[in-house]
C-alpha angles and dihedrals in degrees: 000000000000099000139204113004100168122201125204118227101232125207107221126175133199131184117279123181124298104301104032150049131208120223112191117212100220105207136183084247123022125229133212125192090249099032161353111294131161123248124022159029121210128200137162119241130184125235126328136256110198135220099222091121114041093233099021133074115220133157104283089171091132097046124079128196108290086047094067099033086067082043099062092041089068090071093071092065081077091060088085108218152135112271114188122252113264125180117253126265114275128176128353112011140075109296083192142327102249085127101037086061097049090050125097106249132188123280100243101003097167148028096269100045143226101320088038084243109089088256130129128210084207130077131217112235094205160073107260084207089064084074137233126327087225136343144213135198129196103237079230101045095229110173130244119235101186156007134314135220142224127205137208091278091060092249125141131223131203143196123202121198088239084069095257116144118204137187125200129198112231092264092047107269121144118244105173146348119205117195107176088123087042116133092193125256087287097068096075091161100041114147088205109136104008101175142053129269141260125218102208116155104348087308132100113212122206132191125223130203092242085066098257131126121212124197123206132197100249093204091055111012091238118144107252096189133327113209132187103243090167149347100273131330135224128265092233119121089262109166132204136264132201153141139164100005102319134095138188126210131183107226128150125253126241086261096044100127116193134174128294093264106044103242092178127244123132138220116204124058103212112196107207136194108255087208102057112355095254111164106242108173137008119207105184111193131198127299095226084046111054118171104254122191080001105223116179139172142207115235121159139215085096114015098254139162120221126203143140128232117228085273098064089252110148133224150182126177138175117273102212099048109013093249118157110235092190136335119211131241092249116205112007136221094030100306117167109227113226138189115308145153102213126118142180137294138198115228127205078246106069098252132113114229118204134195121205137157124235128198119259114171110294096346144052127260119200122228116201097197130189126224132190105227096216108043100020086238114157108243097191134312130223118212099214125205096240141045104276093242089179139028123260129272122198135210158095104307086179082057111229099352101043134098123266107266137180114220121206136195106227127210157034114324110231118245137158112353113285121178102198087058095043096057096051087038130237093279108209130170129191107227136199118192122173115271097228103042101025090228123140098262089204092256106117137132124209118196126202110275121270103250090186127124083221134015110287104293095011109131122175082199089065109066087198096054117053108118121161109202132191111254090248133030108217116265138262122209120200127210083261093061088253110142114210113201140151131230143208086240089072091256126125096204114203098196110191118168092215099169090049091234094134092243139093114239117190080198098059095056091252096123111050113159128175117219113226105176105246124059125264113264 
């Protein structure tokens, strides 16, 4: 009964030979050319175009994620507006990222990627439906809730919901498997380490349900510490964030009441040490707005983190104390803000885009909602025709020379079996509107409805493996415009418009997918 834990299928390159690259397409399930298999997808790509200037492509082979993710902050600085007056940083906490900025980061360090917008600078090279590169299955077939990462040395890690930790070489190999949140083989249904990780430091951070983090040497997989944040934290697919020595985890204080069947969410933002796990700042939320799916991002002047609560409410608040530099005005006209599983995104522009639910009779509307970064002003909002299942992800679906766009997965998020729904199908779309307007810009997929009791691999005969997806992961948009993104169908869908029309043909070749069996988490 834990629901909707969505995972974000990360492109994530390494260093081929001279001529090429390789993006691996992390996903809830592996997949393998002959059969089911549990981690990653592998493709070859070509050369890199890099984010470094919000509308132009230049070389960003030195700079990691983080990197870009300040980069593009900056932006924000051009959106002229008041900012309220807030004391300066004393004690413990970041005074500014000059040296964040200078220092080496992972390739792909967090769930939303390294522009902070679930957007690439490579390009995969290849048919998804061709299959994986290479595979990899837990023995006990725990499943994973969330996304994986990929450091400067090309390498993947991967959480599993049993509390294993696993690092893969770039062709597959394992490196090494830290248990240390293990609950043993016996524990199939285990809601141990929900979420994904974060690469910080030479170090990769992980959250656990009793509230703890815990922070492992990403050369060795030895536990480095492992430090109480809360009481407890929810199974939701919350993810990590984190720069220059400092990370931030959602995790539930001793009073958090919830319903009677945990759903997730969490109300209180906790800022750690990297180094040894000290608790520098508590930012407790309200009770009636957890974070869900938590989903922040790094922006600077000042050093600030950005997210959205359950209820598309907006935030950013100061990195070195907790302060909040400014909180949004969430739905507007009166909406009532109902149950999602959206998030926030970071776009090139310097705005943050949010997805939310309202209530509308028996059944939930989405809101895709823009926010100015550096005032909290809302910049438009889009009422959408079906409930937001993912966050946003925001870039040029032309490639280079194509107009900013937010992409957004579309539908009912399958939960407990349900006939009726399951006759008429769980009906999804994949939607792009225009960054700076908020209006469809005409590109969309829709895929057959899902005629299925539970999301695709789902059995409520199978303890281990009761999932209960969103409909959509969030996307991933390469430097070519091609969005990458998983579905509660089974199918991994790559979208590219090739011919510039505006509009997706199956015909055409510009939807490909590649069924793996269990739905994309």
């Amino acid at each position: 009964s834990r629901r909707w834990k969505p995972f974000q299928p990360a492109l994530l390159y390494h260093r081929g030979r001279k001529r090429g690259r390789a993006v691996a397409a992390c996903t809830w399930m592996a997949l393998s050319r002959a059969r089911l298999l549990v981690s990653c997808l592998a493709l070859s790509v070509g050369s890199p175009a890099s984010l470094l200037d919000p509308f132009r492509r230049d070389d960003a082979e030195g700079l990691g994620s983080r990197e870009l993710c300040l980069l593009q902050g900056r932006t924000a600085r051009t959106l002229q507006s008041r900012r309220p007056a807030l004391a300066p940083c004393r004690g413990d906490g970041v005074a500014n990222l000059t040296e964040a900025i200078t220092e080496r980061r992972a390739v792909w360090g967090s769930k939303n990627g390294p522009t902070c917008s679930g957007e690439s600078s490579y390009s995969p090279h290849a048919d998804v439906s061709a299959g994986p590169a290479w595979s990899f299955r837990d023995e006990t077939s725990s499943i994973v809730h969330a996304h994986s990462v990929i450091d400067e040395h090309h390498a993947v890690y991967l959480s599993h919901k049993n509390g294993r930790l696993r690092k893969f070489s770039s062709a597959g190999e394992l490196l090494w498997t830290n248990e240390d949140n293990f609950q043993g083989p016996d524990a199939l249904t285990a809601q141990v380490v929900p979420g994904g990780p974060l690469l910080l430091g030479g170090a990769v951070f992980v959250g656990s349900v009793d509230g703890s983090v815990t922070a492992v040497n990403a050369t060795t997989g030895g536990t480095l510490w492992r430090a109480r944040a809360g009481e407890s934290s929810g199974s939701d697919g919350w993810s990590m964030a984190g720069i220059a020595g400092v990370v931030v985890a959602a995790v539930r204080p001793r009073d958090f009441a919830d319903l009677a069947i945990d759903v997730g969410g969490n109300t209180l933002l906790v800022a750690m040490s990297a180094v040894d796990g000290r608790v520098l700042w508590r930012l407790p939320l309200p009770a009636d707005e957890p974070v869900y799916n938590f989903l922040g991002s790094i922006v600077d002047d000042p050093p600030s983190l950005l997210f959205a609560t359950m209820a598309g409410r907006p935030y950013r608040v100061r990195l070195c104390d907790g302060a909040v530099v400014w909180k949004g005005d969430g739905l507007a006209n009166g909406q009532v803000a109902g149950f999602s599983t959206g998030g926030m995104a970071l776009g090139p522009n310097g705005v943050a885009y949010v997805t939310s639910n309202t209530e509308g009779g028996n059944a939930l509307a989405g809101v895709l909602s823009a926010y100015n970064t550096s005032s909290g002003a809302r910049l438009w909002t889009q009422r959408l025709e079906l409930p937001a299942s993912s966050a946003p992800s925001v870039g040029r679906l032309g490639g280079a020379s194509g107009r900013v766009s937010v992409v957004v997965g579309l539908g009912q998020n399958p939960g407990m079996p349900d006939a009726s729904t399951a006759l008429s199908g769980w009906t999804s779309a994949v939607v792009a509107f225009d960054a700076e307007t908020g209006v469809p810009t005409g590109w969309r997929y829709d895929p057959p409805p899902h005629r299925k009791l539970l999301a695709e691999g789902d059995s409520l005969l199978s303890a281990d493996h009761v999932c209960l997806p969103d409909a959509w992961t969030n996307a991933a948009i390469d430097a070519d415009g091609t969005v990458y993104i998983g579905h509660m169908s089974g199918n991994l869908f790559a979208l590219r418009d090739k011919d510039g029309d505006g509009s997706l043909e199956e015909a055409a070749g510009e939807v490909r997918n590649y069924y793996g069996g269990r739905a994309y988490q």
